[in-house]
Structures are given as structure tokens and as C-alpha cells.
DRENDO-1510 file (C-alpha; in Angstrom, 1 decimal, always signed):
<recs>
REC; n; res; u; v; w
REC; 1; UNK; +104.4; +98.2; +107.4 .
REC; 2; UNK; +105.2; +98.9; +103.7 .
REC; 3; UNK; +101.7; +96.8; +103.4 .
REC; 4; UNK; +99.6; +98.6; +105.6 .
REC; 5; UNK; +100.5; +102.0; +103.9 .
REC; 6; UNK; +99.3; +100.6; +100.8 .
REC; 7; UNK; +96.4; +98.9; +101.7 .
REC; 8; UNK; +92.8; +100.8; +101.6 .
REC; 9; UNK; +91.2; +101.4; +105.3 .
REC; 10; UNK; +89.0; +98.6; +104.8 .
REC; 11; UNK; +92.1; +95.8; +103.6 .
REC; 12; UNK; +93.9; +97.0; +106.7 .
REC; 13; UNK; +91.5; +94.8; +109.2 .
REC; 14; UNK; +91.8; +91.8; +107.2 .
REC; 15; UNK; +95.7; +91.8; +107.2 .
REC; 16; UNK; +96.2; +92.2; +111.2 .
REC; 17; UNK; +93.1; +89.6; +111.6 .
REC; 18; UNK; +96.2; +87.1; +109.2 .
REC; 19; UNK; +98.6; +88.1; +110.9 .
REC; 20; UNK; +97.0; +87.9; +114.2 .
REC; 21; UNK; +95.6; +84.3; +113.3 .
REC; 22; UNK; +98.9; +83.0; +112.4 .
REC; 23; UNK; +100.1; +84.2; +115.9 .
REC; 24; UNK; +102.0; +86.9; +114.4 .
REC; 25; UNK; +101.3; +89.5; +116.7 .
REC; 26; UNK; +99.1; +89.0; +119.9 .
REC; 27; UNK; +99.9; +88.6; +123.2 .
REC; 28; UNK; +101.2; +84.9; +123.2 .
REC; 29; UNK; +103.8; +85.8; +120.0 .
REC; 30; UNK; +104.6; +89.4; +119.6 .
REC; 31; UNK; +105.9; +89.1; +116.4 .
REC; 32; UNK; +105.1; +92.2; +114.9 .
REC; 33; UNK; +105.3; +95.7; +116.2 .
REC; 34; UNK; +102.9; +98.0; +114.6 .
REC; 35; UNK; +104.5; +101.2; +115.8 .
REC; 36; UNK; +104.1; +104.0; +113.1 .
REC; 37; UNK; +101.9; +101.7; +111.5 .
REC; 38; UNK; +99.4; +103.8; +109.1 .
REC; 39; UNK; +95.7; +102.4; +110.3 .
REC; 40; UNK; +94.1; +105.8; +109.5 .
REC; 41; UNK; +90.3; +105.1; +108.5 .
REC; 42; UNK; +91.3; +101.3; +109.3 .
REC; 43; UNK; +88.1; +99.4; +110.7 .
REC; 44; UNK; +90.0; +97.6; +113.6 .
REC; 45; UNK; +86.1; +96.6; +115.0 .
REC; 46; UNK; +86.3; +93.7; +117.1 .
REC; 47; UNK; +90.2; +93.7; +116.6 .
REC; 48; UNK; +92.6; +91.9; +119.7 .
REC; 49; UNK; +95.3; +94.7; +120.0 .
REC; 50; UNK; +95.3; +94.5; +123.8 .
REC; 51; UNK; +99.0; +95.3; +124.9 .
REC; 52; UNK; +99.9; +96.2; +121.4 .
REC; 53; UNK; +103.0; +98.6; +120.6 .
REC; 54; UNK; +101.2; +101.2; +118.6 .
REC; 55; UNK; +103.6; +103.9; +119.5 .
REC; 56; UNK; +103.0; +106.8; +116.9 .
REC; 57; UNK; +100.7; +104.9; +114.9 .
REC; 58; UNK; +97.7; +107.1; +113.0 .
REC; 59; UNK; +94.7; +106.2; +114.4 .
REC; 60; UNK; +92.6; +109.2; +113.3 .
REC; 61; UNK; +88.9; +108.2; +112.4 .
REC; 62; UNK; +89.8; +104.2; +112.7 .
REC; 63; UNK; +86.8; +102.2; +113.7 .
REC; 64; UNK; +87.5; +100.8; +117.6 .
REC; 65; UNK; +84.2; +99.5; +118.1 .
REC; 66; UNK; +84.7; +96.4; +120.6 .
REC; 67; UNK; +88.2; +96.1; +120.0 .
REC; 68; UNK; +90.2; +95.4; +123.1 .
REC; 69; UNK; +93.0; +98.1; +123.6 .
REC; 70; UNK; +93.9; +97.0; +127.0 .
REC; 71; UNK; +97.6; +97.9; +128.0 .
REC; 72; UNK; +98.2; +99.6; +124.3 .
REC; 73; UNK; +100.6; +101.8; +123.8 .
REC; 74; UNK; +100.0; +105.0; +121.2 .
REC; 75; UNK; +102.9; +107.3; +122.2 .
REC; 76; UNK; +106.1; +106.4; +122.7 .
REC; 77; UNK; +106.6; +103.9; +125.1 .
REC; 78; UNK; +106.0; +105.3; +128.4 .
REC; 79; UNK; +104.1; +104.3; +131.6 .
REC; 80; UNK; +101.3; +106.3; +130.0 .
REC; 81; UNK; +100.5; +104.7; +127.1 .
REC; 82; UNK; +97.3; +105.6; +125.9 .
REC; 83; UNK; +96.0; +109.2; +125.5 .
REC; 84; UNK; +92.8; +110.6; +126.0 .
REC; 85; UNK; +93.4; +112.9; +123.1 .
REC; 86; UNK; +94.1; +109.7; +121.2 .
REC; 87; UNK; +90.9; +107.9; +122.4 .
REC; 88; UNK; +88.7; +111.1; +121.5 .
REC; 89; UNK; +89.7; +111.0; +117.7 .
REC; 90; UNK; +89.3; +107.5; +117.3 .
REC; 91; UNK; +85.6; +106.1; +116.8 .
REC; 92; UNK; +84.7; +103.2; +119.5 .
REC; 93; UNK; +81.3; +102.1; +121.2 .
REC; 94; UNK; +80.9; +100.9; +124.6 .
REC; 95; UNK; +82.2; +97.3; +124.1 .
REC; 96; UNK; +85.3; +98.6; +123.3 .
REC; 97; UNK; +87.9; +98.2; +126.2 .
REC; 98; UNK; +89.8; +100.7; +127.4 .
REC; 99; UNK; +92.5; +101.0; +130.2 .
REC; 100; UNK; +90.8; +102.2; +133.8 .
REC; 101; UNK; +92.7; +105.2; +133.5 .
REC; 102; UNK; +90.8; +106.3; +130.0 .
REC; 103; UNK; +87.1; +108.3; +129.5 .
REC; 104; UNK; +84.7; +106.7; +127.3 .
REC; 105; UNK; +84.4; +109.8; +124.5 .
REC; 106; UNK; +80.9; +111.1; +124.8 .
REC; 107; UNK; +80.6; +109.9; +120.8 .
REC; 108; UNK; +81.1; +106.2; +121.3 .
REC; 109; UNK; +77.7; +105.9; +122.7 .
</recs>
């Protein structure tokens, strides 16, 4: 976590791609929680984070575009998980995958 605070938006992709590729986190080896993680500005594009824990993480203007967010979680744990508040700040594009219970933002097409 210490790592990700450090790193410059565009580093932050290439460390979760590692640690994704080395079965660190995903959904076979959840390894890693990410909650509170700092992936403001991060570009996250293409990125596997379906059914991550990304309770309280800063998303804020992070790049979503075709990432799979699935079964994520943003708040704290609940049977909510994503926001739509949370969704609307972020920046995604229509091959991004939400949860059925999400709106496509208007600006992600």
C-alpha cells in the first residue's frame, strides 16, 4: 500500500498488472486487499479487478476504461458494494463492466 502511495498515477497500473500476474491478487488467489488503496489518477484501463476489495480506495479521475469491476466492492463491505456516486467520478467507456445494478455515466461514451 505504502507502494501505491508513492507511485505516480501512471506506475500504479504496472504494479497491480505484477502483482496480478503473479497471482497475487485476482480471483483464483486473493492475496492482496487493496482497500484504502490510493489509485487516484491511476490508469486501471483493461485492469481484472472483478470482485476486488476496494473498500475506501480513491478512485477519483482513475482511468476504468474496459476494466472488469464485476462484484467490486468501494465502500465498506456491504451487500451494496459499488456506488453510483463512485462510478460517476471515475472515467470508463462502454467495455468497461459494471454490476447490473450500476448506470453507465453519460461521460463514458
Amino acid at each position: 500500500m505504502a507502494l501505491l502511495e508513492a507511485l505516480p498515477p501512471g506506475h500504479k497500473r504496472i504494479l497491480l498488472e505484477f502483482l496480478y500476474e503473479s497471482n497475487l491478487i485476482g480471483l483464483e488467489k486473493p492475496g492482496l486487499s487493496l482497500q484504502g488503496a490510493n489509485l487516484r489518477e491511476a490508469n486501471l484501463e483493461r485492469g481484472h479487478l472483478e470482485r476486488a476489495n476496494l473498500a475506501e480506495a480513491n478512485l477519483e479521475r482513475a482511468n476504468l476504461k474496459q476494466a472488469d469491476l464485476s462484484g467490486a466492492f468501494l465502500q465498506e463491505m456491504t451487500e451494496e458494494g459499488l456506488t453510483q456516486t463512485q462510478i460517476n467520478e471515475a472515467v470508463g467507456n462502454d467495455a468497461t463492466k459494471l454490476p447490473d445494478y450500476l448506470q453507465r455515466p453519460a461521460h463514458w461514451r
